[in-house]
N, C-alpha and C positions, 0 to 999 in steps of 0.2 A: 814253444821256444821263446824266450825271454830276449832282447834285442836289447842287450844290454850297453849304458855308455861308459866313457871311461872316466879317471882321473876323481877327481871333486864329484862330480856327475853320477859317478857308480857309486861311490860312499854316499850319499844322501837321498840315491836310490834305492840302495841295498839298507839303510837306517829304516828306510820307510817301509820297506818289506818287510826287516824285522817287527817294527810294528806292529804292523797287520797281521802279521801271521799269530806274533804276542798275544793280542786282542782279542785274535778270535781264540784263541786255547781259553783264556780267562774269562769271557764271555757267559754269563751263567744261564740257565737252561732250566728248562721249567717241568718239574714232576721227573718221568722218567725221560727227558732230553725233548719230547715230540709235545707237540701241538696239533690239532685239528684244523683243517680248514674242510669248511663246508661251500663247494665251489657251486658258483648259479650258473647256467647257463640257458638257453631258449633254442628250442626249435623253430623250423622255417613259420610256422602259425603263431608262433609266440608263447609258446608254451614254457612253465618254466622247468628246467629239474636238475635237481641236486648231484653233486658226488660227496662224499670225503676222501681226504687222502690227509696222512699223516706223514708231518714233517720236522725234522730239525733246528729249531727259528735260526738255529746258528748259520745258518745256510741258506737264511730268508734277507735278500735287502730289500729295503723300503727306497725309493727314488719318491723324491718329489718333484713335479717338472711346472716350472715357471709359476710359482707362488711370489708373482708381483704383487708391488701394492698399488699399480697405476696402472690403467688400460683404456685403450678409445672410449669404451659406452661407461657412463656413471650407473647405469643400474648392472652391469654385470657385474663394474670393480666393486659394489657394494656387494653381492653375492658373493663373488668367490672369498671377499675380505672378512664375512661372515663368518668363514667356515675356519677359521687362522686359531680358534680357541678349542674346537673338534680335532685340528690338527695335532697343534702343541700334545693334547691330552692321549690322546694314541698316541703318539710319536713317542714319551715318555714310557706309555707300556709296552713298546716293542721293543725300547731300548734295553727294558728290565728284562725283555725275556733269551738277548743276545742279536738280537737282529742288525744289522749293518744301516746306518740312514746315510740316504745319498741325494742332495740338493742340488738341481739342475735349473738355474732359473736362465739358462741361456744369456741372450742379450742384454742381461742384468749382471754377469759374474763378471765383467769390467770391472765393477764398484766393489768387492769379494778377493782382488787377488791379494790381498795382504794378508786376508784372514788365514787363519792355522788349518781350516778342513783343505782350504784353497792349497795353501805348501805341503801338506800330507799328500794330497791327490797328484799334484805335480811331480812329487817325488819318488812316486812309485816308479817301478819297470815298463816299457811295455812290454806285452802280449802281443804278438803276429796274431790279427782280424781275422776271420773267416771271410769270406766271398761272399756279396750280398747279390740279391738277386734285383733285375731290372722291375723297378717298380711304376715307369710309366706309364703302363697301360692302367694298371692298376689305379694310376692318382686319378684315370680319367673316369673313375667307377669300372670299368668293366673287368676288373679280378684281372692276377696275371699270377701266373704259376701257383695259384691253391693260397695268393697272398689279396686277400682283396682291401682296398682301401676307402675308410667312411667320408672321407671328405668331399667328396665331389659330389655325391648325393645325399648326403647327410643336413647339411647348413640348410637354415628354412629360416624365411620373411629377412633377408639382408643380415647383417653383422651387427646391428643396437638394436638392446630389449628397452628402449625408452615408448615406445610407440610411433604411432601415428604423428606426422608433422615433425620428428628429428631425425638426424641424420648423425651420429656422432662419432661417425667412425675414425673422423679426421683430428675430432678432440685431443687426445691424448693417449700416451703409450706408456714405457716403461722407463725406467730408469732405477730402481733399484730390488731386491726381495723384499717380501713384506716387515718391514721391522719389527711386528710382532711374532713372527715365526722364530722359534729357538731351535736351537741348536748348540750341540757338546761339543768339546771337541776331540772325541772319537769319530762323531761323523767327519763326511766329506763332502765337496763342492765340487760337480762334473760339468763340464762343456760340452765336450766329442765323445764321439762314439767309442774312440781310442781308451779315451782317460774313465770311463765308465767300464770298458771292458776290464780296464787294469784290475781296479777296485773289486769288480767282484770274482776276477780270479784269485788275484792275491786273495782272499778272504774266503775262498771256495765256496764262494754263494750257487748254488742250483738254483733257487727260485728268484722272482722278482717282482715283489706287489707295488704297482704304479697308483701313484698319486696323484691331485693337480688340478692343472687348468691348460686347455681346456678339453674334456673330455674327447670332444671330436675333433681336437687341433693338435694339438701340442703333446700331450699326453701320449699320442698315437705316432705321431710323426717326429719328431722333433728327435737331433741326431740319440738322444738316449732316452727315445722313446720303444715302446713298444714293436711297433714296423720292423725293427731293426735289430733289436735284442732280442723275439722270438728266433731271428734267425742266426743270432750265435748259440744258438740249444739251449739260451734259459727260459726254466719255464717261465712264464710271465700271466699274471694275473691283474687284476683290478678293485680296488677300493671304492663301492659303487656312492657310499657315504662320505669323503674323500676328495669327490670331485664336483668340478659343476659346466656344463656344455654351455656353450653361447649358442643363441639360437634367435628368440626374437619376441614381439608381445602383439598382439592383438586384442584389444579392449574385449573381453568376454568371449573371444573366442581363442586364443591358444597363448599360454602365460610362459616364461623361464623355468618355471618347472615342469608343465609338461613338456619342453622342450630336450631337459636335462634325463627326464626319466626315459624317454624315447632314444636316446643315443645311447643309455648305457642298456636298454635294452636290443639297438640293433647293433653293438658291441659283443653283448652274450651269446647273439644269434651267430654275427660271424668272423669276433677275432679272437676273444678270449674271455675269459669265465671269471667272475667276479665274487666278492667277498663282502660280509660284513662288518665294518674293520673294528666296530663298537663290540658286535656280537664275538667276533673271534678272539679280543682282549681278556673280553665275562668269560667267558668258556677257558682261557688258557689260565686265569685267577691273577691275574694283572691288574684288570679293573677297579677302583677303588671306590665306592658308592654309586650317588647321582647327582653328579656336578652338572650344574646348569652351563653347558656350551653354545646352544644353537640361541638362533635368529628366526624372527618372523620375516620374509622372502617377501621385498614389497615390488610390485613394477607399475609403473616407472619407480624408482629408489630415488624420489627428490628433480626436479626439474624446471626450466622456466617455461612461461606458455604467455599466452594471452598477446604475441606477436603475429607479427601477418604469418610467418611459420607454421604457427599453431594456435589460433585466433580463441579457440574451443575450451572449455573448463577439461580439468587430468582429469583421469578416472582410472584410480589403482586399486589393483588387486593384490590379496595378500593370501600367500600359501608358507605351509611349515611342513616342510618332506621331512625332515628327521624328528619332529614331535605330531605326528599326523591327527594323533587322537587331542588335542590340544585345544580350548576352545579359545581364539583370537578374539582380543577386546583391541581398544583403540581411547587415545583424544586427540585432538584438532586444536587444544589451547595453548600445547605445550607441557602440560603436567604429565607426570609418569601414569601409566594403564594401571590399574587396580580389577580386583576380582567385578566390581559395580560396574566398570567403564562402558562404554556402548559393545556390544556382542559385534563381530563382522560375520554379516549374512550373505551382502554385494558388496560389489566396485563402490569404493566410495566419489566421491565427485567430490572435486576444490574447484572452489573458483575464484580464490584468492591468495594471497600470497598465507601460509601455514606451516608451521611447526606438528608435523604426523607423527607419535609415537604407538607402537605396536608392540604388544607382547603377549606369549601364548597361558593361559591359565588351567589348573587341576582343580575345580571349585574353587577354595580361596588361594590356594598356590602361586604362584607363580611359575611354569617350569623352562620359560624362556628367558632370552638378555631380552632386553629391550631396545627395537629397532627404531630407528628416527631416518628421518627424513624431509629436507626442505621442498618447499615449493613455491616459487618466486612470480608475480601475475606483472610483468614486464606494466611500468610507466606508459602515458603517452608519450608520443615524440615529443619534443617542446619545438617550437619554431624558432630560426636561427637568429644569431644575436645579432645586436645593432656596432657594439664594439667586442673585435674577437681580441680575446685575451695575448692570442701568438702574434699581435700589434703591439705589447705594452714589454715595458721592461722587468726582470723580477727584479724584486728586494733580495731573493738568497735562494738558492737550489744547494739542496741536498740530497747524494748521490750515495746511495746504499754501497758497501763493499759487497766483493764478490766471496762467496761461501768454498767453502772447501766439497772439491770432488764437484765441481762445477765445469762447464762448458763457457761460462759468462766471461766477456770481458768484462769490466767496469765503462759505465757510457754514460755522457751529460746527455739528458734530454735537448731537442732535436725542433724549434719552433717550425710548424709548416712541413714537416718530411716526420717520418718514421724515424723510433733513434737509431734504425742500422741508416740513416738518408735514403729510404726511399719514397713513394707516394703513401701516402694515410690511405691506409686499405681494411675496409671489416667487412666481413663476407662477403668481398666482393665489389662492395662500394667505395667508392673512390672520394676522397676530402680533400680540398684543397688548402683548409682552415685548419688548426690545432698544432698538438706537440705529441711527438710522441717521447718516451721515455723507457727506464728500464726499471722495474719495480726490485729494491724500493725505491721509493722517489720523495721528494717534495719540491713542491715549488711554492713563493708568497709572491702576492702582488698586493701593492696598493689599491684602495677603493674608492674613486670620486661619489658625492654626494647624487650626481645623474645614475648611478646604477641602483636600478632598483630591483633585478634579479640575477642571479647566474646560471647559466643552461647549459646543455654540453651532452653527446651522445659519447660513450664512454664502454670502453672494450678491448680485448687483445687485438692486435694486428695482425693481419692473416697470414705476415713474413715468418710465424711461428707456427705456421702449420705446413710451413718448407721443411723436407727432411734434413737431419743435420747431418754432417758429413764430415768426424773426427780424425778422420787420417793427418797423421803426423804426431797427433796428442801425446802425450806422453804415458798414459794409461796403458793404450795400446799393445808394446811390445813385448810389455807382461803377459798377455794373454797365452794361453797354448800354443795358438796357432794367430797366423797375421790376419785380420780382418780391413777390407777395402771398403769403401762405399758407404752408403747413406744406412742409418741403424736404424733412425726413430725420430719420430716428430720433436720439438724443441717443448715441453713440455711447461705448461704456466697457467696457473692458478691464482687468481689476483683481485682484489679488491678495491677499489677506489671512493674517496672519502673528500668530504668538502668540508674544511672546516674556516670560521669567521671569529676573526678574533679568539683566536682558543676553544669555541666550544664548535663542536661535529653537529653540523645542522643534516646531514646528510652522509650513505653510507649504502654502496651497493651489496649484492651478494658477490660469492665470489664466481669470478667470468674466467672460463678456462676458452681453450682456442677454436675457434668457429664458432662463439655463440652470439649473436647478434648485438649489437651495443644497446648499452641500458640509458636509457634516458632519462637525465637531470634536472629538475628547476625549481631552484631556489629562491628566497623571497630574502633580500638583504638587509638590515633592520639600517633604521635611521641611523647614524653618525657612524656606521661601522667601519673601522679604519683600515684591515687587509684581510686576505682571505688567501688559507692555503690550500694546495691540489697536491694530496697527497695519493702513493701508489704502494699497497702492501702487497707482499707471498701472503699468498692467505692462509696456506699452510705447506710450509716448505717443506713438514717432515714424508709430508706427500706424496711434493712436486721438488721441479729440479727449478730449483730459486733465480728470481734476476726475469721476470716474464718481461715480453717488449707490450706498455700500456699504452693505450691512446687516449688524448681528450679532444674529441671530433666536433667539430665547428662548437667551440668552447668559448666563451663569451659573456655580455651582459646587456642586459635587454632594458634601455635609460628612459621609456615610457609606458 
């Protein structure tokens, strides 16, 4: 029964049904209407075995669920960001064969309500829910009613796959879909379990192959996940190529990918049956050659070390699950891998700061993209200055505007305090010297002829790694439904640069939230007249722009 509204309300309800229903009549269909799927699933030993069953794609939606381009650990966000060109390229032949695409990036679809999958979705009817069944005992691992839940026993070695000596959970979150993930618009944009249900009745979807991140989080749980849409009677499957699990890394003993392959294996065992969403494309004649999609899978994916954190040289390992037979080469100088390049046998070891390029090869071939990754070997501390800079007056500050779809005020930097005024804080350490600011920034000071270096520990402030708490925003009441409370970390990625007299003598990586301050120190040339402390988004298309910078007991050292 349809719980229809009235007025304006039913007219662009009722528009939007006609749509859909439009849609799917027109939707075209491959061969005699049906497509194969070849479903995997595992016995309690791990056994695998197959079924087929044949179906109507027209009657198949694809969900994607949370396909961010931002998330706590940097080597997961570079896995699952890896997979956004496997996506895209499926996602275009499922479109051709009538299948329904449904985009659920949750805590992301803030940023989403303008778009047109966004007002299709909204504008359906609802559908009256089925009754969901008490799933608590279940979250605690022990099964409840024939529904058992992977999460509780699932997650192995903490929540970052950077290794040993980080912790990055607290880094960064979300804030928007991946901007390379496309989308028509015939597809749609789902929240609730409401607004999901709509779309695949209105559209008489029977099936539903899930996509995503994270395999054992989100994908599963998450209101238009899996957990929840097997128990309105769709069938629900899994795209085991598709996804990728967080899980964790241990140097030569257990990598992101065994972790990834282990989940959609105790998936098959005991939620649902999985596909090959590459093979099932080949086989329905959708497929169109062999476009080079995937990525060599490195862990850690880029990192800084050589801190009292992590005092130890990295040591990454690299795997390719979707080109397995592939033989990995590598350089360390920064030039692209070539069929010659050094062969990956083991973990390679850095023990300096490195530009990693990775890609997988067919003799002289190439069959992969070519993955990169930095890796940064942290400065000494410099010892604190003689004259602190948040003593001197500036020549001029420049103060970045605020970007659109921002949370940011606009904020003058802040001599002595954080630029919200509070104490100078970086993981935990406390300063009672420096400025903080809001990237971007600049600030110029003059230079007396006594300074003969500049020094400075330099880094996000840890008031951005306080949850932010949007209520009131104006974003907000667009949503479906009202949301209260804290969403997501303040999310900033930033860079900081010294430069004298015009030219950049100096120039960090980029420091997202909790990672410890990088250390500065510069040698000031005779007669040189001011020196600017500038603060960039290191890459805004990223991050959520305007990050809060520190320059921690920042100063010059006159002997």
């Amino acid at each position: 029964m349809l719980n229809r509204p009235d007025g304006e309300e039913y007219q662009a309800s009722a528009a939007a049904s006609d749509r859909a229903r439009e849609s799917a009549a027109s939707r075209p269909s491959a061969g005699a209407g049906m497509i194969e799927l070849t479903l995997q699933t595992r016995d309690q030993q791990g056994n695998i075995h197959t079924t087929s069953e044949q179906v109507d794609p027209r009657k198949v939606g694809v969900i994607a669920v949370d396909c961010w381009h931002y998330h706590w650990c940097r080597t997961w966000r570079n896995r699952a960001a890896s997979l956004i060109p496997r996506f895209n390229y499926c996602f275009d032949a499922a479109r051709k064969l009538g299948m329904t695409l449904v985009f659920s990036p949750t805590n992301a679809t803030r940023d989403l309500h303008d778009a047109p999958q966004r007002k299709a979705t909204l504008a359906l009817p609802n559908h009256s829910l089925p009754s969901l069944q008490n799933f608590q005992a279940a979250a605690l691992g022990a099964g409840a009613g024939g529904w058992p839940d992977p999460v509780g026993g699932a997650l192995r070695w903490g929540m970052c796959e950077c290794g040993l000596g980080e912790a990055c959970f607290y880094h960064n979150n979300t804030n928007a879909q991946h901007p390379d993930l496309k989308m028509t618009t015939d597809d749609y944009i789902a929240l609730t379990q409401q607004e999901a249900y709509n779309i695949f009745k209105e559209r008489g979807i029977t099936h539903i192959l899930y996509t995503g991140f994270a395999t054992n989080m989100c994908m599963w749980a998450k209101p238009t996940g899996m957990k929840y849409m097997k128990q309105f009677d769709f069938r629900c499957f899994f795209a085991r190529d598709l996804t990728e699990a967080i899980t964790g890394y241990l140097e030569e003993s257990f990598t992101p990918t065994q972790g990834t392959n282990e989940i959609i294996q105790l998936i098959e065992a005991h939620l649902a049956p999985s596909i090959d969403m590459e093979q099932t494309m080949r086989q329905a004649g959708v497929w169109e050659g062999d476009p080079v999609l995937d990525y060599v899978h490195l862990a850690p994916w880029g990192r800084l070390f050589g801190a009292p954190p992590f005092p130890l040289p990295v040591q990454v390992e690299f795997t390719c699950r979707h080109v397995p037979e592939a033989e990995l080469r590598y350089t360390l100088d920064g030039s692209d891998p070539i069929a010659a390049s050094p062969l990956y046998q083991r973990p390679v070891k850095i023990d300096k700061t490195t530009l990693l390029k990775a890609a997988g090869f067919k003799g002289e071939t190439r069959v992969t993209r070519i993955s990169e990754a930095r890796y940064w070997k942290y400065p000494i501390v410099p010892d604190p200055p003689t004259v602190y800079v948040s003593e001197l007056t500036s020549l001029c500050e420049k103060v970045g505007e605020v970007g659109p779809n921002s949370y940011a005020v606009k904020k003058a930097a802040r001599f002595n305090r954080s630029v919200d005024g509070r104490v100078l804080t970086n993981r935990g350490r406390k300063f009672g010297h420096g400025i903080g600011v809001q990237a971007p920034s600049e600030l110029v000071f003059p230079l007396e002829p006594s300074y003969k270096r500049f020094v400075a520990n330099v880094g996000v402030d840890d008031e951005c790694m306080e949850w932010d708490n949007p209520d009131g925003l104006p974003q907000w009441p667009q949503w479906s439904r009202p949301i209260h409370g804290p969403t997501s970390y303040r999310i900033c990625q930033i860079l900081f640069e010294v430069i004298i007299d015009g030219k950049t003598v100096t120039e960090t990586p980029p420091l997202v939230n909790g990672e410890l301050a990088w250390g500065i120190d510069v040698e000031i040339p005779q007669g040189a007249q001011q020196i600017t402390l500038r603060v960039n988004d290191a890459e805004s298309r990223f991050t959520d722009p305007h990050g809060h910078g520190d320059w921690l007991d920042a100063g010059f050292v006159t002997s």
